[in-house]
C-alpha positions in Angstrom: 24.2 4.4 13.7 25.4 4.0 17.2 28.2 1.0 17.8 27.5 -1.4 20.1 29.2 -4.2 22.1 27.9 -6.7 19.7 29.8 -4.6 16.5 32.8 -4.1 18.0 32.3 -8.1 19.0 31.9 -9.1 15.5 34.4 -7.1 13.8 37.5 -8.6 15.9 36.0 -12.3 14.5 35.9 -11.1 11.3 39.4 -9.7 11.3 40.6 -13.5 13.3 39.0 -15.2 10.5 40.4 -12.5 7.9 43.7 -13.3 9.1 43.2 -17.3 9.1 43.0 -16.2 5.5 46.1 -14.3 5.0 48.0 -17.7 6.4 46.4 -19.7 3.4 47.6 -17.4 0.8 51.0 -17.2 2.9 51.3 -21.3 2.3 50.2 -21.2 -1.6 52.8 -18.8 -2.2 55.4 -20.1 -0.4 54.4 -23.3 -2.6 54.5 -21.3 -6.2 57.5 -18.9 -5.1 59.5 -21.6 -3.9 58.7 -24.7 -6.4 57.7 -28.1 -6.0 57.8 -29.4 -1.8 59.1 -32.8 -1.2 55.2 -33.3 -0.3 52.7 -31.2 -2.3 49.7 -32.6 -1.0 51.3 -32.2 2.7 51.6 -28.4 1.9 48.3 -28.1 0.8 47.0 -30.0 4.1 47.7 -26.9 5.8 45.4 -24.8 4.0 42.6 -27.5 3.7 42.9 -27.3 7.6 42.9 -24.0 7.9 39.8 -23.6 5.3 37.8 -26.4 8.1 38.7 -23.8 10.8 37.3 -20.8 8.9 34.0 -23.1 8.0 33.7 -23.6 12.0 33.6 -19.8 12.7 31.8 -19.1 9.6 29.2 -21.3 11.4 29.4 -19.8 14.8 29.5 -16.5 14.0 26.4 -16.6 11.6 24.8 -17.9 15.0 26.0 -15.3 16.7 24.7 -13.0 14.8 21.2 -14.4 14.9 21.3 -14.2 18.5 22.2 -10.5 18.5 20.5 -9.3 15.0 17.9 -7.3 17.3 20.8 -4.6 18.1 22.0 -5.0 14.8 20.0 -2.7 11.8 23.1 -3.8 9.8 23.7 -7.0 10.0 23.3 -8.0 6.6 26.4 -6.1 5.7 28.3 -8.0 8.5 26.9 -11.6 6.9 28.0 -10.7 3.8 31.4 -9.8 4.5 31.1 -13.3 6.5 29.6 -15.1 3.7 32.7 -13.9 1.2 35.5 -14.8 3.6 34.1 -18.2 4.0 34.3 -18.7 0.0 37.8 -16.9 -0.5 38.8 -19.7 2.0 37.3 -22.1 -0.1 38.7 -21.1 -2.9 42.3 -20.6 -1.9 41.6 -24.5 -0.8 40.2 -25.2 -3.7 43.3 -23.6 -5.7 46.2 -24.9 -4.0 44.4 -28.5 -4.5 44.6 -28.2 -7.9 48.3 -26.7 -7.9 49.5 -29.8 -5.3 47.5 -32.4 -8.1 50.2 -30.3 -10.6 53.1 -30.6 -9.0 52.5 -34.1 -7.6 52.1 -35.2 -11.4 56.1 -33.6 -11.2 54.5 -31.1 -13.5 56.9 -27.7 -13.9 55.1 -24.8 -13.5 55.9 -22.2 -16.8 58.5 -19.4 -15.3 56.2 -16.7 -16.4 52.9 -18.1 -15.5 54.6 -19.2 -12.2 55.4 -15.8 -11.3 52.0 -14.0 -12.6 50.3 -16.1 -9.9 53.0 -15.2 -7.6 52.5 -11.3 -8.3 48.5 -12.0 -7.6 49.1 -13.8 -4.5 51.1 -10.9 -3.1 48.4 -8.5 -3.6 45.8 -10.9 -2.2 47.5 -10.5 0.8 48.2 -7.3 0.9 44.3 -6.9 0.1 43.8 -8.9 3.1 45.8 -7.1 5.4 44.6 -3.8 4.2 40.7 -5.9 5.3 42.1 -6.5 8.7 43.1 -3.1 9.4 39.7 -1.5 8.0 37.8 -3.7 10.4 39.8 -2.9 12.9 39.7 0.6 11.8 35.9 0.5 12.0 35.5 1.1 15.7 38.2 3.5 16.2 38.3 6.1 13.2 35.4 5.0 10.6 37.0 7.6 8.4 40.3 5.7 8.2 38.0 2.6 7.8 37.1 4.0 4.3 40.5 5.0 3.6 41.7 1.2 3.9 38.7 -0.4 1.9 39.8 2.4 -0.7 43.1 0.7 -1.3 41.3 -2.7 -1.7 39.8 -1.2 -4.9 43.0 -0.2 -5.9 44.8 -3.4 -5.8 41.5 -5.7 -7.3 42.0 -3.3 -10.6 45.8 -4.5 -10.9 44.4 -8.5 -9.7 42.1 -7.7 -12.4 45.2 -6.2 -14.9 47.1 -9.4 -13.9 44.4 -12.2 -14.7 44.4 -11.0 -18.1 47.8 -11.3 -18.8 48.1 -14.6 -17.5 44.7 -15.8 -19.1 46.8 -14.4 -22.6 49.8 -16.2 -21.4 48.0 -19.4 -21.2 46.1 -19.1 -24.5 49.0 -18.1 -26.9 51.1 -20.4 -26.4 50.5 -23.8 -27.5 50.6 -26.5 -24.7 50.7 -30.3 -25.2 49.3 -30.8 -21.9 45.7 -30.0 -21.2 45.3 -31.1 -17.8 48.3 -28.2 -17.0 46.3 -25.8 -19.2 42.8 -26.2 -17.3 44.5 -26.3 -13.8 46.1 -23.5 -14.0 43.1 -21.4 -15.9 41.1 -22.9 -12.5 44.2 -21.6 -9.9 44.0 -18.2 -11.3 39.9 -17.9 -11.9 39.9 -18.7 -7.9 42.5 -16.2 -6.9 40.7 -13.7 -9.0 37.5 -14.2 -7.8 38.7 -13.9 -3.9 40.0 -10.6 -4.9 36.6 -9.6 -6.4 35.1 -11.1 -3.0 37.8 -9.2 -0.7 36.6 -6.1 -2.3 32.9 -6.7 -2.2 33.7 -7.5 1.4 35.7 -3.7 1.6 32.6 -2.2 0.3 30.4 -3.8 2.8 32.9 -2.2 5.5 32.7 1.0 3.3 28.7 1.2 4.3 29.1 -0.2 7.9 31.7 3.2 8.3 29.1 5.7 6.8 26.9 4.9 9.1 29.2 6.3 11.6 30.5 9.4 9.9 
């Protein structure tokens, strides 16, 4: 499929709004690595703010595309991937709420639990820089487009590995505190399930490239 201005045009969004993400999961782990902030819910400002900016150019984006779908046979891959970074935003909101509501409560986050988050965090990112680079990739070596997406795979099998363990974690031991329990189940489904959506979001890429082999 030949590329076209209007590709190459929405592939350098999607890799602005793919790195709006990689600052959300910078700030949540700085809030988990480093323990509680003098301000929790100030922390987590940032990444509500963040998440309004990725809704904007969720919004103008999806209208560009419906002004350019014509030259665009596969632009349903390209709303997708649009359609997932818009939720992992959400979600990385949606977690770090739940862990300011934790720590504002002066709640203290369980050493091992603390740092199974901070172990998925770190390859979120590094799933999300590994996104950037494979759209970027896209219009100069579609080849080495696929190569990137394939180490997005990689890294949601060990997110995957990780949840387990910390799902375990939480369920063996015996917590008097339910509140902690179910906000810290809810912090880890989210991460989780942006890594599922960062690599849904690799595969779309994965399809956009073959068409270019």
């Amino acid at each position: 499929m030949p590329m076209s201005i209007a590709h190459i045009s929405l592939e350098e969004r999607l890799q602005q709004i793919s790195l709006k993400l990689i600052d959300q999961v910078r700030v949540l782990y700085e809030i988990v690595k480093n323990g509680t902030p003098a301000n929790p819910m100030q922390a987590y400002s940032k990444i509500n703010g963040i998440k309004n900016s990725v809704e904007l150019d969720k919004f103008m984006v999806g209208e560009y595309i419906i002004k350019v779908r014509e030259g665009l046979l596969d632009r349903d891959l390209y709303i997708d991937i649009l359609n997932n970074l818009e939720k992992i935003s959400q979600n990385l909101d949606a977690a770090s709420y739940r862990l300011s509501v934790l720590l504002s409560r002066g709640t203290q986050l369980d050493e091992l639990l603390s740092k199974l988050i901070v172990v998925i965090s770190e390859k979120l990112l590094a799933s999300l820089t590994h996104l950037v680079e494979s759209l970027r990739l896209l219009s100069v070596n579609a080849q080495k487009a696929v190569d990137a997406a394939r180490n997005i795979m990689r890294l949601e099998e060990e997110v995957d590995d990780l949840y387990r363990s910390l799902e375990l974690k939480l369920f063996e031991r015996k917590y008097d505190d339910l509140i902690y329990v179910m906000l810290l189940k809810d912090i880890a489904d989210r991460l989780e399930d942006s890594e599922d959506m960062v690599r849904d979001s690799a595969t779309s890429i994965t399809y956009i490239a073959f068409g270019r082999l």
